[in-house]
C-alpha positions in Angstrom: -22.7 5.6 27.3 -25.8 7.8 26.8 -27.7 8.8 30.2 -31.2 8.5 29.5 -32.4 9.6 33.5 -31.5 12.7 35.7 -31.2 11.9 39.3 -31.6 15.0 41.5 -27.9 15.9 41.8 -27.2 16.1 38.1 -30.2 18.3 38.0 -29.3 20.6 40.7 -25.8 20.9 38.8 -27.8 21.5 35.7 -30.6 24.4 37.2 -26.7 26.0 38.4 -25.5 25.5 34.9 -28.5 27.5 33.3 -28.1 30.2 36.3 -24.9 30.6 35.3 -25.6 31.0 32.2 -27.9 33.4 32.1 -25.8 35.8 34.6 -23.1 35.3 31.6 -25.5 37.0 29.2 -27.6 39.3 31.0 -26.2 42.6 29.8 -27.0 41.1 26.2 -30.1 39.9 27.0 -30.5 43.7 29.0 -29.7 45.3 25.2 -32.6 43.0 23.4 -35.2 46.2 25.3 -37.9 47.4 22.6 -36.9 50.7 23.6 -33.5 51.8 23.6 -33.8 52.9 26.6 -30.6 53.4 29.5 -32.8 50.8 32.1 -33.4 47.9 30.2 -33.3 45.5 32.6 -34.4 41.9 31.4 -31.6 40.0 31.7 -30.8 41.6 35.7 -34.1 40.9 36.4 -34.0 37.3 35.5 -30.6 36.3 36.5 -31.5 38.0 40.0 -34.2 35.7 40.2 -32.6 32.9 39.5 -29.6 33.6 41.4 -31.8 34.1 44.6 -32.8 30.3 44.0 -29.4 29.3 42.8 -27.9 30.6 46.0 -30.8 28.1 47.9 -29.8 24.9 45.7 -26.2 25.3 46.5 -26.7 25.2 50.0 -28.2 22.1 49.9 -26.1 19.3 51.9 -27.5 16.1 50.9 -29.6 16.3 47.7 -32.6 14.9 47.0 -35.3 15.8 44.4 -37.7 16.8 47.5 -34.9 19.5 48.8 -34.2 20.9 45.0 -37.6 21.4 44.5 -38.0 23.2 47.5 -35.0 25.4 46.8 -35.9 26.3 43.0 -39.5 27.0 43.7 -39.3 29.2 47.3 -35.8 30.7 46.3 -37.6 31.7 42.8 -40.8 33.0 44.3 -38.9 35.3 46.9 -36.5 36.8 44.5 -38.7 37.1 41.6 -37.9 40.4 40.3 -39.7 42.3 37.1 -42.5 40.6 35.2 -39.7 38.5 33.5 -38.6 37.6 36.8 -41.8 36.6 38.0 -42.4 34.3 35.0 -39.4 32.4 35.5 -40.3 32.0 38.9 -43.0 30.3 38.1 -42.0 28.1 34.9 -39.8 26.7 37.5 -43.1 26.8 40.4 -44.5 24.6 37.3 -41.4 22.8 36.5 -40.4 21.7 40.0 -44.1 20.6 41.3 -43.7 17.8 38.8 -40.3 16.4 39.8 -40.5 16.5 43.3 -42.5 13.4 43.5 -40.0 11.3 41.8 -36.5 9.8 42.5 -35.1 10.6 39.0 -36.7 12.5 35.8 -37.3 10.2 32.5 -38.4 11.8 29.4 -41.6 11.2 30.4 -41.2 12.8 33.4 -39.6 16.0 31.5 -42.1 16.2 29.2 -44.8 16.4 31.9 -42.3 18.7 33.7 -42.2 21.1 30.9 -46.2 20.7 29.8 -47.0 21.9 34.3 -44.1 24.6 34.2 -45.8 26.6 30.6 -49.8 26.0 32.7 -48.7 27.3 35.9 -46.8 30.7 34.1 -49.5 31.0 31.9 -52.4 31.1 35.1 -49.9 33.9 36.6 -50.3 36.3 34.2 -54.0 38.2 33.8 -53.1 39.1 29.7 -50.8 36.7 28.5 -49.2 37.9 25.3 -47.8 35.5 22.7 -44.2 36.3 21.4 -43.1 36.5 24.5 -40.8 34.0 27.5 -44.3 32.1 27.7 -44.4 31.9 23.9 -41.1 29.9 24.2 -41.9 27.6 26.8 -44.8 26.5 25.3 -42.8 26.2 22.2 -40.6 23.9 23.8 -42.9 21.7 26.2 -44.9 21.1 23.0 -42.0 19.6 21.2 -41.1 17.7 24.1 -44.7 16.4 24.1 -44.8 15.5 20.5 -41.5 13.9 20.7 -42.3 11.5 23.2 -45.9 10.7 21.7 -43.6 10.1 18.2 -41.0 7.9 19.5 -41.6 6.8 23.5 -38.0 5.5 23.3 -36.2 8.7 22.3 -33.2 9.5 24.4 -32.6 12.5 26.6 -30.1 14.1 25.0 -31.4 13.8 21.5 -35.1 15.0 23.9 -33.2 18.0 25.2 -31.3 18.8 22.2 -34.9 18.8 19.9 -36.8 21.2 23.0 -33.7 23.8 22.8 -34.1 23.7 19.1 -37.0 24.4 19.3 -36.9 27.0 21.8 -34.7 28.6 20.0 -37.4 28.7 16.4 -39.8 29.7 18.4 -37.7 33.0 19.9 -36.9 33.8 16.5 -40.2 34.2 15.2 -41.1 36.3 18.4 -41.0 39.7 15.8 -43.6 37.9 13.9 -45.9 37.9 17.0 -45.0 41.1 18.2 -44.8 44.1 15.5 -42.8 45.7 18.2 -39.9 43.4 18.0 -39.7 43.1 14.4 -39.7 47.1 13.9 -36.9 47.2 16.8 -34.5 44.2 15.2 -34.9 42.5 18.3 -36.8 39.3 19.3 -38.3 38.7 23.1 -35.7 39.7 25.9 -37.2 37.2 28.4 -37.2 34.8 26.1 -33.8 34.8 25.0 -32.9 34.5 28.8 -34.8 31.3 28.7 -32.9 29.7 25.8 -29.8 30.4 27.7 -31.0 28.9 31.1 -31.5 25.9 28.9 -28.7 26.3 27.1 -26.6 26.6 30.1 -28.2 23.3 31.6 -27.9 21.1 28.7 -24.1 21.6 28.9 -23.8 20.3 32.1 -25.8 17.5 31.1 -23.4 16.9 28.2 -20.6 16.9 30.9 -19.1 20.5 30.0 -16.9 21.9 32.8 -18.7 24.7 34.9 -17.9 26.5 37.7 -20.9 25.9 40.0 -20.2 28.5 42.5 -23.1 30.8 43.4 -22.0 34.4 45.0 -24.8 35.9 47.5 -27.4 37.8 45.0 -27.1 41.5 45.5 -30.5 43.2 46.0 -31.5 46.6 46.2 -32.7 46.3 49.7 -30.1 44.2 51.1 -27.7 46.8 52.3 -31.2 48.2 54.2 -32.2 45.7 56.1 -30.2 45.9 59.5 -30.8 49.9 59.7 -34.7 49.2 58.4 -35.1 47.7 61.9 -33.2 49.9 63.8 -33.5 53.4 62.7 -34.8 56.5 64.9 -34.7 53.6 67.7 -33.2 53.8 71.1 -32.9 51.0 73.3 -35.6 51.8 75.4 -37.7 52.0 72.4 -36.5 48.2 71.2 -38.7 46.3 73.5 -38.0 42.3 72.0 -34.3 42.9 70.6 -33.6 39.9 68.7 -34.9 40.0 65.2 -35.5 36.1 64.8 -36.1 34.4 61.0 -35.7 31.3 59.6 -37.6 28.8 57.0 -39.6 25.6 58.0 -39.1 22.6 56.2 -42.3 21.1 57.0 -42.5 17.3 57.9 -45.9 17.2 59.9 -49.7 18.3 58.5 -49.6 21.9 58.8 -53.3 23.6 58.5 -54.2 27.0 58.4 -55.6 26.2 62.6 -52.0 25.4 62.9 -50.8 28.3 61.3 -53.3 30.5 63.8 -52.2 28.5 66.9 -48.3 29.1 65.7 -49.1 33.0 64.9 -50.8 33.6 68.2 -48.2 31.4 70.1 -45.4 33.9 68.4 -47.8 37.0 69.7 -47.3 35.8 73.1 -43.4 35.9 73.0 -43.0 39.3 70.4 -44.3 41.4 67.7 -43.5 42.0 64.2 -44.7 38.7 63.1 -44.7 37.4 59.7 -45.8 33.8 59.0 -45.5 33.3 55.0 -46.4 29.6 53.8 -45.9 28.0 50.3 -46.1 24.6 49.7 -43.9 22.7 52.6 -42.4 25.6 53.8 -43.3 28.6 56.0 -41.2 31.8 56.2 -40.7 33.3 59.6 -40.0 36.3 61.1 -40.4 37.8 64.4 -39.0 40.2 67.3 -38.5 38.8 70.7 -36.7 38.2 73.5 -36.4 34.5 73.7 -35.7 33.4 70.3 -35.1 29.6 71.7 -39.1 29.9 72.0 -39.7 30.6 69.1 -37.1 27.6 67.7 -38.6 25.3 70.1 -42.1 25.8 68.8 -41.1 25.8 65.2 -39.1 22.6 65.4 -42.2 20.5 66.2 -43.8 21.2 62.8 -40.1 20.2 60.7 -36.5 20.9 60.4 -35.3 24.6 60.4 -32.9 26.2 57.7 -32.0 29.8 57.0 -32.1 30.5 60.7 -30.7 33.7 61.2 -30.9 35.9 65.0 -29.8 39.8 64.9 -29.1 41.9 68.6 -31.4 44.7 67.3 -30.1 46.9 70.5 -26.3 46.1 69.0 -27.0 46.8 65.6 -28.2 50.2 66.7 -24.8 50.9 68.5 -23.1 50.2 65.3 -25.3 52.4 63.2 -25.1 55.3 65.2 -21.0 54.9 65.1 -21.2 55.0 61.3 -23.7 58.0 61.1 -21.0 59.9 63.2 -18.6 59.3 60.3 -20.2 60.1 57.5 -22.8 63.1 58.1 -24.4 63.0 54.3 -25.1 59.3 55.3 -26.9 60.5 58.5 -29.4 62.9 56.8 -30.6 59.8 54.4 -30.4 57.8 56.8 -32.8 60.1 59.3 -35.1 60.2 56.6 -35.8 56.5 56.0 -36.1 56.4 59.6 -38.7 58.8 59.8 -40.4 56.4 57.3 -40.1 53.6 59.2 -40.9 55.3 62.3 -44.3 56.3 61.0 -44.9 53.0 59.6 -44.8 51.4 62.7 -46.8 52.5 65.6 -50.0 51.7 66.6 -52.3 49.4 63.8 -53.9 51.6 61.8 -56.9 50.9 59.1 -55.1 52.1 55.8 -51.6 52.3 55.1 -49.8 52.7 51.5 -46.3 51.0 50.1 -45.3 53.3 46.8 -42.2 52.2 44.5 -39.9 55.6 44.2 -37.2 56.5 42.2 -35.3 60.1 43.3 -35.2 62.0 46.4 -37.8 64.6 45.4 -40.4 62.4 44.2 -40.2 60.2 47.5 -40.6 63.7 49.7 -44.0 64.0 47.4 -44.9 60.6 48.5 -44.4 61.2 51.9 -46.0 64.6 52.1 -49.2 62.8 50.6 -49.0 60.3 53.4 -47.6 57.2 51.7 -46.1 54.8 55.0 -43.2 53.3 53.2 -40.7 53.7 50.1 -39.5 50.9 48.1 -36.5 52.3 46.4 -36.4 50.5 42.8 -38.3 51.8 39.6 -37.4 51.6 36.4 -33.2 51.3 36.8 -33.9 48.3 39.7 -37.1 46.4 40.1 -37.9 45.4 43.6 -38.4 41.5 43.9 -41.3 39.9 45.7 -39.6 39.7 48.7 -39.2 43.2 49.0 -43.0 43.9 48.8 -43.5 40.9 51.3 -40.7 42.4 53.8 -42.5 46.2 53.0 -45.9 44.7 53.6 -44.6 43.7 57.1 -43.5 47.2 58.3 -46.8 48.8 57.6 -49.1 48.4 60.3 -52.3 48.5 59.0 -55.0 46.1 57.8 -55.9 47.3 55.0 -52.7 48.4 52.4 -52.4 49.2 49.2 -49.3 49.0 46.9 -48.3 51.4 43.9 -46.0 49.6 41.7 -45.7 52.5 39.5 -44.1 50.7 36.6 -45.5 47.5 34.5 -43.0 45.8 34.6 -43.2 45.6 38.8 -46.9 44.6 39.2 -46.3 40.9 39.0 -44.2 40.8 41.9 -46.8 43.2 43.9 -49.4 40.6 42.9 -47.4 37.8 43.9 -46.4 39.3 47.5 -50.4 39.7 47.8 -50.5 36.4 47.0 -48.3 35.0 50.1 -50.0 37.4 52.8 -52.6 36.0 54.5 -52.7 38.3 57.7 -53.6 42.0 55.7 -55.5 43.1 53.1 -53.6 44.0 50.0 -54.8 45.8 47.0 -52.5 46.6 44.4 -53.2 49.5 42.6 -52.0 48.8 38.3 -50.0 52.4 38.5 -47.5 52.0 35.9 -45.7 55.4 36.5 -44.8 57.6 38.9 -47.2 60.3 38.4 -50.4 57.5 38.6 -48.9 56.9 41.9 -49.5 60.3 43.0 -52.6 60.8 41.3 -53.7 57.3 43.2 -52.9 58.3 46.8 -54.4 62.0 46.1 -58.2 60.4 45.3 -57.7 57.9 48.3 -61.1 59.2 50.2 -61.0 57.9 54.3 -64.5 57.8 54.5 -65.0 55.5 51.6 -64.6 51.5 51.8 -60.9 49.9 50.9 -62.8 48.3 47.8 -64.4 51.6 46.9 -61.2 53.5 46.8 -59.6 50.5 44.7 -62.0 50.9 42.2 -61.9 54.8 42.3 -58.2 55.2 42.2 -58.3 52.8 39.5 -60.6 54.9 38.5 -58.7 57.8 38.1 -55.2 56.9 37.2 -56.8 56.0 34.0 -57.3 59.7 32.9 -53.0 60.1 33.3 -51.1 60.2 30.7 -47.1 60.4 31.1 -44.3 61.2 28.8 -40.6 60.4 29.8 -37.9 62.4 28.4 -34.3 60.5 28.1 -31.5 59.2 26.1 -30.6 56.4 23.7 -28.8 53.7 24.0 -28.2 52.3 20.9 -29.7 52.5 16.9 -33.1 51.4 16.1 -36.0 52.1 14.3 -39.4 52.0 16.0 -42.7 52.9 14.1 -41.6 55.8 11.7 -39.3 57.0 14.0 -35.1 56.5 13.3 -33.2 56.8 16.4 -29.6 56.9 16.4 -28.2 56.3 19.9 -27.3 59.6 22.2 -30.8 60.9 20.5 -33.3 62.3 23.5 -36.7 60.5 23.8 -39.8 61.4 25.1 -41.3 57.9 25.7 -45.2 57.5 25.9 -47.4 55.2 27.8 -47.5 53.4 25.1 -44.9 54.5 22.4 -42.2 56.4 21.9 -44.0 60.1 20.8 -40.9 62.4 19.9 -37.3 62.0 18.9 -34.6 65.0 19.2 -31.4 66.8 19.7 -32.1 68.7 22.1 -33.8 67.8 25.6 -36.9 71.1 25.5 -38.1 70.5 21.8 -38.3 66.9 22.4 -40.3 67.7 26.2 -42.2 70.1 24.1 -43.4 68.3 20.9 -43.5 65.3 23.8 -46.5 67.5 25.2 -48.1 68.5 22.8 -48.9 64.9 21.8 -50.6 64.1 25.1 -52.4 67.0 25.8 -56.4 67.1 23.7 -59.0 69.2 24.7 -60.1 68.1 28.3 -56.3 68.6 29.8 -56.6 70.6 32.8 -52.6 70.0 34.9 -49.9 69.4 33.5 -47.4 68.0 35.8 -43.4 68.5 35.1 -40.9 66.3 37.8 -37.4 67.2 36.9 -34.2 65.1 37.1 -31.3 64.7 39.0 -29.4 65.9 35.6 -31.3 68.8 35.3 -31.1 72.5 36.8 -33.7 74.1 38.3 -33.1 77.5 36.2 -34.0 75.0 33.0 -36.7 73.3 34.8 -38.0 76.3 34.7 -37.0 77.7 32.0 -39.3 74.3 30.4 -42.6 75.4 32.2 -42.4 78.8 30.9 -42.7 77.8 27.5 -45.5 75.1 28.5 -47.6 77.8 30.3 -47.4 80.2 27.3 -48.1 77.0 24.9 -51.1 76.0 26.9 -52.5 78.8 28.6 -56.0 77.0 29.6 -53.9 74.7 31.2 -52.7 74.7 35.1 -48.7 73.8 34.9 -46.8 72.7 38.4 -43.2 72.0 38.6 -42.0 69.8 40.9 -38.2 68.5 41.6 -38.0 64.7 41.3 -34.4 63.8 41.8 -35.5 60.8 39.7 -31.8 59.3 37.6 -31.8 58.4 33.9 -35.1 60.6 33.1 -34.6 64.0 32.2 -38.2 65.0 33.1 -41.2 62.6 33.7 -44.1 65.0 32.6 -47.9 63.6 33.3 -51.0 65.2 31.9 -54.3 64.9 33.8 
């Protein structure tokens, strides 16, 4: 007997399927990188993403369409992770806003699905690029549409079978599009991770046997959170100790006077107040001493879920008994409290949120004044909830972000996008030595928009060259690279291939440096000595004489030496 309709509890076992799926494939999907770089992190980007929804759907007690839309779209936005993360996030934003207002999806219904899933990923992204994870869903929500306009009786299975087929053409002509995948022998990462969220869900459609279980999503920042709020704190200095969050299912009209009555209400009873709304819920989060007042006030605006209370005052007794144990732990630990420490105090005007990667680059970063570290980078891209729980431990009105890597400015954008109560301003820095170049030309005197504009501005004239390894064979441009080769990667393009790690840095160079080159900037590794750090800006100096050359240790992993010229 064909089923021709998907009530909401076959399609909460399918979105698990398609998680499942994915997580399966990820360190495939991770290979598929342009580059052959060691961080290629497509696939652990999406399937964190997806997982941090997943985890949302399976808690579910009774499902209904209403509740699985909830879960796929707010589990999705918080966890986004990496511009393929934030994608997905919002094919299934798109996909979810459709089927939540009915009882069971039809083709019709699907179809429409698919069609408001592509527009709302496509409005997400300032440049979209064809041969890409948007490629492929418009791909497929096309065929669905034509389908259905061809035959309005068409069953959903042959419907599903047809979009995945096509899904699946339309990811193999993604070199076609993009010169870039055809000269790697690759097609689209992100959109190879969609095929197999589809994949994965058609199966369970079919009725194939899958272990629906979703384990907690591991995040970069989990392990932080209890000694974020605690750090450097005694218990005199802990004036509300319970940490209070939880998520509002909302069930009454909730208006942004509402939303001010409810925010100044929680300023009455605590600090530390975050109020995040999307859609029908609001994220909450706030430090006080009655956290029953703060329930009680929240339960007449809808139902409460993800309630969760912390003893600040205890945590900090529990921290202090594992610093004792482990005294390398302690000195890390007193350094991300000196960061949170200065992050929080009294409101300021201007406060900045940089992305780091390596002990030595985030002392630079601190030294230039920067409030709080994200740790993440290239090897782990911070989701949006990361940015949106960074964004609350910087008091200041005015703050602005440094991704410092492409592939993490969509999930800066979309934390911007769900604060309401500061000014954000990401800054597009897509390496680390933009970052620093940005927070250098922040002026005090000048306007938030005027320094926006200039530190735009300014990180345009930096160019940065990355010297690491390969991970596997390919051919890129006119370059052959066998794996184990070192690389100096480019903004834009890999610039020198090599045995050995100085010739590469050196011909690396000598490809970004022109006439007007005044600095050149070298940030050594966690691999490398400081003797052949050295050793490195010796030869640089005598190569470039006109030019200043600073050496700095970064600490950063994977990258031999991240080298900018200005």
């Amino acid at each position: 007997m064909s089923i021709n309709t998907i009530d909401a509890s076959l399609c909460a076992r399918m979105f698990l399927a398609g998680a499942k799926n994915l997580e399966a494939n990820k360190e495939w999907i991770n290979e598929l990188n342009v580059f052959p770089v060691p961080d290629g992190d497509t696939g652990t980007n999406m399937t964190m993403t997806i997982m941090a929804a997943a985890k949302e759907v399976a808690a579910i007690e009774e499902m209904t369409m209403d509740r699985l839309q909830k879960a796929i779209s707010s589990g999705s936005l918080r966890g986004a992770r990496g511009n393929s993360g934030v994608i997905l996030s919002q094919l299934f934003r798109g996909f979810t806003k459709t089927i939540k207002e009915v009882d069971v999806i039809t083709t019709s219904v699907l179809a429409a699905s698919f069609q408001k899933a592509v527009e709302t990923a496509y409005k997400a992204v300032m440049k979209p690029k064809e041969g890409t994870i948007l490629t492929v869903a418009k791909g497929a929500a096309e065929r669905a549409a034509k389908l259905l306009e061809e035959n309005p009786e068409i069953g959903m299975e042959e419907l599903l079978r047809e979009v995945i087929s096509r899904a699946e053409e339309v990811l193999a002509h993604t070199p076609d599009m993009l010169p870039v995948l055809k000269e790697a022998g690759v097609v689209d990462s992100g959109g190879q991770g969609l095929v197999q969220v589809l994949k994965g869900a058609f199966g369970a459609f079919c009725g194939k046997e899958i272990d629906y279980s979703v384990e907690p999503a591991a995040a970069p920042s989990s392990s932080k959170e209890k000694s974020d709020r605690t750090e450097q704190l005694s218990e005199a200095d802990i004036r509300f100790g319970y940490c209070t969050e939880f998520i509002i299912m909302l069930e009454k009209e909730y208006t942004e006077d509402t939303e001010r009555e409810f925010k100044a209400f929680l300023e009455s009873i605590g600090d530390s107040i975050v109020v995040v709304s999307d859609d029908d819920i609001v994220k909450v989060h706030v430090h006080t001493n009655d956290p029953g007042l703060a329930i009680q006030r929240a339960l007449t605006y809808g139902s409460l879920t993800r309630m969760k209370i912390d003893n600040m005052r205890e945590e900090h007794h529990e921290r202090l008994i594992k610093d004792a144990e482990k005294l390398a732990a302690q000195q890390k630990e007193q350094d991300k409290a000196a960061q949170e420490s200065q992050a929080k105090g009294p409101e300021k005007e201007t406060g900045f949120i940089s992305v780091s990667i390596g002990d030595g680059i985030a002392d630079i970063f601190r030294d230039l004044g920067v409030d709080y570290l994200i740790e993440g980078g290239q090897t782990m891209n911070p989701s949006t909830e990361d940015m949106l729980n960074a964004i609350e431990k910087v008091n200041a009105k005015n703050i602005f972000i440094l991704p410092n890597n492409k592939n993490i400015i969509l999930a800066a954008n979309q934390a911007k996008a769900m604060t309401e109560d500061r000014n954000i301003y990401v800054i597009p820095t897509t390496t680390i030595p933009q970052g620093i170049t940005a927070v250098i030309n922040y002026v005090a005197e000048k306007s938030p928009e005027e320094n926006a504009q200039m530190m735009e501005e300014e990180i345009s004239h930096v160019k940065t060259g990355q010297l690491t390894y390969a991970v596997r064979d390919t051919h890129i441009e006119d370059k052959v690279i066998h794996a184990g080769d070192i690389m100096g990667v480019g903004d834009h393009a890999i610039l020198a291939v090599g045995n050995d790690i100085d010739p590469v840095a050196e011909e690396t160079v000598s490809l970004m440096v022109d006439d007007d080159t005044e600095l050149i900037s070298i940030y050594y590794g966690e691999d490398m000595r400081e003797d052949e750090a050295e050793n490195l800006k010796e030869k640089i100096e005598n190569s470039y004489p006109d030019c200043d050359v600073e050496l700095n240790y970064g600490g950063q992993p994977i990258y031999y030496y991240i080298i900018s010229v200005e």
